[in-house]
N, C-alpha and C positions, 0 to 999 in steps of 0.2 A: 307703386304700392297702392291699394286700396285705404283710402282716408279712412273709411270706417273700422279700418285696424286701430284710429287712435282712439276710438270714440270711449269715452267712459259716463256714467253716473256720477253727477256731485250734484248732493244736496245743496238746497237752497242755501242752508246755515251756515255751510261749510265759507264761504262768501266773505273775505275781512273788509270790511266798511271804512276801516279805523288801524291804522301801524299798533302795533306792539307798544306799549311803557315801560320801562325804557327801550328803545329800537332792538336794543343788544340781546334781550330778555324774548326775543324770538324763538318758538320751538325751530328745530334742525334736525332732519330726520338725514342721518348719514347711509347712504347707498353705496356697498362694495358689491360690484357682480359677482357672484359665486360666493359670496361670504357672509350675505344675510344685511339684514337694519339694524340700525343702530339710533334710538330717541335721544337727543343730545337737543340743545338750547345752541343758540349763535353764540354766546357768552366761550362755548365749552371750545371755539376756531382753534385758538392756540396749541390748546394740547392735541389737538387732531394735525398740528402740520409742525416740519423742522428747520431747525437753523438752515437758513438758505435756499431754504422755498419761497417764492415772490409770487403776491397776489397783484392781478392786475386789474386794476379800477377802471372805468368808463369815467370820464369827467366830462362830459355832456352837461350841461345846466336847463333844464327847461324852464322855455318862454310861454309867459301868456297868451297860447295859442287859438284859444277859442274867441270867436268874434262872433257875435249877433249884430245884423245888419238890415237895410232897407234898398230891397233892390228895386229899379227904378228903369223903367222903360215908358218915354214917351209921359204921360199923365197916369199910368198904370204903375202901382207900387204892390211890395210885395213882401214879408216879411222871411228873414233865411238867416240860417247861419255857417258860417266857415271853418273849419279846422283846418290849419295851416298845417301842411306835413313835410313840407320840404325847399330850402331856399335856393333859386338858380340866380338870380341875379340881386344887386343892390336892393331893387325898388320891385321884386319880382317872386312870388311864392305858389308851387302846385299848392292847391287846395281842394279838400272833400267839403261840397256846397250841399244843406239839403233844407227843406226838397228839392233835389238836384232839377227836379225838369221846371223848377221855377226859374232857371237860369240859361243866359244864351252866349253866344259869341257876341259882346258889342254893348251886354248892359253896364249899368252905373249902379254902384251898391256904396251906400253910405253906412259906414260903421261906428257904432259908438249910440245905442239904445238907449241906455241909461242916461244922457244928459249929460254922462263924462266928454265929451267933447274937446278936442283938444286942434291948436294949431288955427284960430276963427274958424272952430265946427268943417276945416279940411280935412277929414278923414276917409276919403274915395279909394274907390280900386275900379278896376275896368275888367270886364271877362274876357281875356284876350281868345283863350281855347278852352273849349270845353272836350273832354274825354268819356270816358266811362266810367259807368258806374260812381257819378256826382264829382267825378274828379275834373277841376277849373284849373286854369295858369290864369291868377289875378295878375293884373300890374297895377301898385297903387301910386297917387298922388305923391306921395312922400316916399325918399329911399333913403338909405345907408343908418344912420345913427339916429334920426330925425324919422322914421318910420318905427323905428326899436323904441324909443320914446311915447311914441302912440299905442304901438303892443303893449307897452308898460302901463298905459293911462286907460285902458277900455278893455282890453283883454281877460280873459279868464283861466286859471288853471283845465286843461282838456283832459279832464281826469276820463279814466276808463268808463268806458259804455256798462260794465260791471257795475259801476261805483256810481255812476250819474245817473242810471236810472231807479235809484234808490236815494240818491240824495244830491240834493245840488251843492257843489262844490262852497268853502267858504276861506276866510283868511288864514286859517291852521293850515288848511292844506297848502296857502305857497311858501308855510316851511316843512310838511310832513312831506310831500310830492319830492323833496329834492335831496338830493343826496349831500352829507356834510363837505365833500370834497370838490361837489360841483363849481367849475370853474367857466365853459367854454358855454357861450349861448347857444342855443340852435334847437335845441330836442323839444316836443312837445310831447313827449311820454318819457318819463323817466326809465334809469336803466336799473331796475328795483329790487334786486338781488343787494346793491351797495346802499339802500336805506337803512339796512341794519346795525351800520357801523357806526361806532360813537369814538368820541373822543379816548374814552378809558380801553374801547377793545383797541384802538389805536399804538395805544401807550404797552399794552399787555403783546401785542403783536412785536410791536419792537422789541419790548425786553426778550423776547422768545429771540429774535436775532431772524424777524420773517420781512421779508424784504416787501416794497409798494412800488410799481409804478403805474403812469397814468397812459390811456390811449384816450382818442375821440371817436366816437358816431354820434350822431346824433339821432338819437332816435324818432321817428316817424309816425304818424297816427296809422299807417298801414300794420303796424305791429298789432292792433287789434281788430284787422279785416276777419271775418270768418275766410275757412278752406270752402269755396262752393262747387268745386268739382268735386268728381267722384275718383278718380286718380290721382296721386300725387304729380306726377308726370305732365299734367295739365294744368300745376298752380304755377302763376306766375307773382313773383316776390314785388312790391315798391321797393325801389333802390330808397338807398340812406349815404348820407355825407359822411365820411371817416377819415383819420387821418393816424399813423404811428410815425413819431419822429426817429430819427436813425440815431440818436442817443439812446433812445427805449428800445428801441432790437437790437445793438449791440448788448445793450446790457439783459435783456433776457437770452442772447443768444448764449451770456458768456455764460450765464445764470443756468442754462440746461449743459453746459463742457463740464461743468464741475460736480452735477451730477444734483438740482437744485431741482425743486417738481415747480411747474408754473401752474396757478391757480387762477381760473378766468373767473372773475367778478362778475355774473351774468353771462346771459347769452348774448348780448351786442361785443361785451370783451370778445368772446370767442368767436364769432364771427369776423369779427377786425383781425385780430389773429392768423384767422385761417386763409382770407383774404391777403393779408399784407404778408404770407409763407412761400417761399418757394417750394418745389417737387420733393427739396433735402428736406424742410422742415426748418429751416433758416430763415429767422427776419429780416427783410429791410425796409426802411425809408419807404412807407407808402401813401398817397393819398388820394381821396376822387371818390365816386358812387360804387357801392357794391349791392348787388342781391344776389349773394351767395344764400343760396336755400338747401338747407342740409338735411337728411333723409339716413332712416339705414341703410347699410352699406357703405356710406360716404368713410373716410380714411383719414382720421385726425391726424394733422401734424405740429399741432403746437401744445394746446394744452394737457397737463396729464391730470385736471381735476377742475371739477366746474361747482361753483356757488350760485342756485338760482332759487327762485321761488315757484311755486306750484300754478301749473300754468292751463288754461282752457283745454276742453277736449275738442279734439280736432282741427287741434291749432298748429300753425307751424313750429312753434316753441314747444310744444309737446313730443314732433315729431323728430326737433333737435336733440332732445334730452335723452330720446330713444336711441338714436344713434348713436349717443355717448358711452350709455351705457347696455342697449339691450332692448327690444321692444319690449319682452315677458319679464325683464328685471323690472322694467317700470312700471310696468301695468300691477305688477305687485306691490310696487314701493307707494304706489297711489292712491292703490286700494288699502293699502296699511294707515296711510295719513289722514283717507278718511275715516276709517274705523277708529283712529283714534285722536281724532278732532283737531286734525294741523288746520289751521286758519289759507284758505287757498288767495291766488291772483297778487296784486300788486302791493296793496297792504296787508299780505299773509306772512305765512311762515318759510320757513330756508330750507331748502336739501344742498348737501355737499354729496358729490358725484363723484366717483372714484374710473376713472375713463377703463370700460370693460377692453381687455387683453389683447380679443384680437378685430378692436374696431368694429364691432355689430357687424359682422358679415357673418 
């Protein structure tokens, strides 16, 4: 498909800087294909779902992924910085370096600008390969628990390109960035659809009788690459790390036998999902890298209802949401949100997606 089917207009303003107070107190624009919008608030979840529907969370936790450093070749230095997107080994992270062509196969990049320094001022990496498009495989000095210490002591929250180049990141965001349930380290972009929840929609979920469980991806700073082709057919997705344990797909499997809707908590749930599905539509036990990249046409087989946030034009998340529901449902539902002022991106507002009949075909 032609990218520029996803293209839209959004205002500058439309732009959330800043989450919602309280997270819960989110606008929720509800999308039924063929049945029209619905302005509802994230508060209103409960009475939109029933006994025995199970929303499913991402529990990904993001790390202080962003690093300012000094790269170092020979007598010649250079100032760069890295956003870690993905972990392959212990001591071992692909990374988006820029300016990327300040970087080679074989340099020494010291991390840690500020004077936080930590380990007697050991905080190295090596540019083992360089790729495209500013993407490096670092290997640093320190691995396993003892490198996550160092991300913790120099790191920065990798807030969106949206959001950074408007404001430099500060200590509210490394609790606004993260979702109340996050558990598992690894993501350097949150999975921001589940920022909205709070303790009390928690509690109000339950008494409703709406069931929670958790999967993992860790989300990727690839999630915010632009689309730079002109086909769909031509993007190619960064894999991300995921994992569904075979206690949580027995129990959503049993959760759809008895006639239970599953609700994906963002589009990284729903892609773990879709991924960890057999042909039936059946979970099991999965885990390892996916870039499953979904398009209309594509043929859901897990979720019957998606909770996300408003997302870039000409983004692959945009082109998810299409598929869910319709390309002209959403180009409507979008144009509605901006006309009436939903706060868009990562600290915006909610749509709940009602999965269109016959799979956007």
């Amino acid at each position: 498909m032609k990218v520029e089917l996803f293209d839209f207009e959004l205002p500058e303003e439309r732009i959330a800087l800043r989450p919602a107070e309280p997270r819960d107190s989110a606008g929720m624009l509800v999308v039924r294909p063929g049945k029209g919008l619905e302005d509802r608030t994230v508060r209103d979840l409960p009475s939109l779902l029933k006994r025995g529907d199970v929303l499913v969370f991402n529990d990904t936790k993001v790390i202080p992924a962003q690093l300012k450093g000094i790269r170092r070749r020979g007598e010649a230095a250079a100032q760069v910085e890295a956003t870690l997107h993905m972990r392959t080994a212990p001591d071992r992270w692909l990374a988006f370096m820029r300016p990327g062509k300040r970087v080679a196969a074989g340099d020494r990049i010291h991390f840690g600008l500020d004077g936080n320094s930590c380990f007697l001022g050991q905080f190295d990496a090596t540019v083992i390969e360089k790729g495209e498009g500013g993407e490096v495989l670092l290997g640093f000095d320190l691995s396993g628990p003892f490198l996550d210490e160092a991300l913790h002591a120099v790191g920065h929250i990798p807030l969106p390109p949206y959001i950074a180049s408007k404001r430099d990141d500060d200590e509210r965001d490394r609790s606004d960035y993260q979702t109340i349930y996050a558990r598992e380290e690894g993501a350097v972009a949150a999975p921001t659809a589940g920022l909205h929840f709070t303790p009390e929609l928690f509690a109000a979920l339950d008494a409703k009788g709406i069931e929670r469980r958790f999967v993992t991806l860790h989300v990727g700073a690839g999630t915010f690459l632009p689309v730079k082709v002109d086909d769909t057919a031509d993007h190619k997705m960064h894999a991300e790390i995921g994992s569904v344990a075979q206690e949580t797909a027995e129990a959503l499997n049993a959760a759809k036998a008895r006639g239970g809707r599953l609700v994906a908590v963002g589009t990284t749930s729903l892609r773990l999902l879709e991924s960890a599905a057999g042909p039936d539509g059946r979970l099991a036990a999965w885990s390892g890298p996916t870039d499953i990249f979904i398009t209309p046409g594509y043929l859901f087989k897990t979720a019957d209802m998606l909770m996300t946030n408003f997302h870039l034009p000409r983004s692959t998340l945009f082109m998810l949401v299409s598929a869910f529901c319709g390309l002209q449902t959403m180009r409507a539902a979008y144009a509605h949100a901006i006309e009436n002022r939903y706060r868009f991106y990562s600290y915006g507002d909610a749509s709940l997606l009602f999965k269109e009949e016959n799979d956007g075909r």
